[in-house]
N, C-alpha and C positions, 0 to 999 in steps of 0.2 A: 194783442200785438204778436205777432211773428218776427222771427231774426232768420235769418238765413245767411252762414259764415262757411269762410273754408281760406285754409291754410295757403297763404304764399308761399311758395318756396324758392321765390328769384331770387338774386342778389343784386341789390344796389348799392348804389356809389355812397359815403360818407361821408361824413365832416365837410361839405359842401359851403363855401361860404357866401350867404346873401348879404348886398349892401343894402343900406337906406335907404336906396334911392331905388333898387329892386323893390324891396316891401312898402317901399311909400308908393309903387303903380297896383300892389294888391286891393283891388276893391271889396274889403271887409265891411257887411251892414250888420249890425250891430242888432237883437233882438231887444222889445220895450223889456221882455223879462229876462234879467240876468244876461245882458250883454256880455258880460266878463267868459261866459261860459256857452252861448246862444248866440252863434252868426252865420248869417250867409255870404259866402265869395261867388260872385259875383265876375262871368268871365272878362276876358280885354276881348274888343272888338280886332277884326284882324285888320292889318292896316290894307286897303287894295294897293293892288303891284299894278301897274302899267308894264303892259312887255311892247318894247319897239317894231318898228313895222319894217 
């Protein structure tokens, strides 16, 4: 196996805070082995935009 890393040096925003109902739209699939530790997310589809004519 290979790793291939390298240092961020951005800075991001903090203490950000998610609701429920944010992390209840996260689609988290769960691995048969050690789901606790093993998942996949899974994106949102984008919703289409209608633009007027």
């Amino acid at each position: 196996m290979k790793v291939y890393a390298r240092l961020d040096e951005g800075t991001y925003p903090d203490k950000i805070k998610v609701t429920d109902a944010e992390l209840a739209t996260v689609q988290l699939h769960g691995d048969p082995f050690h789901a606790e530790w093993n998942y996949n997310i899974t994106p949102r589809q984008q919703e289409q935009q209608t633009t007027p004519m």
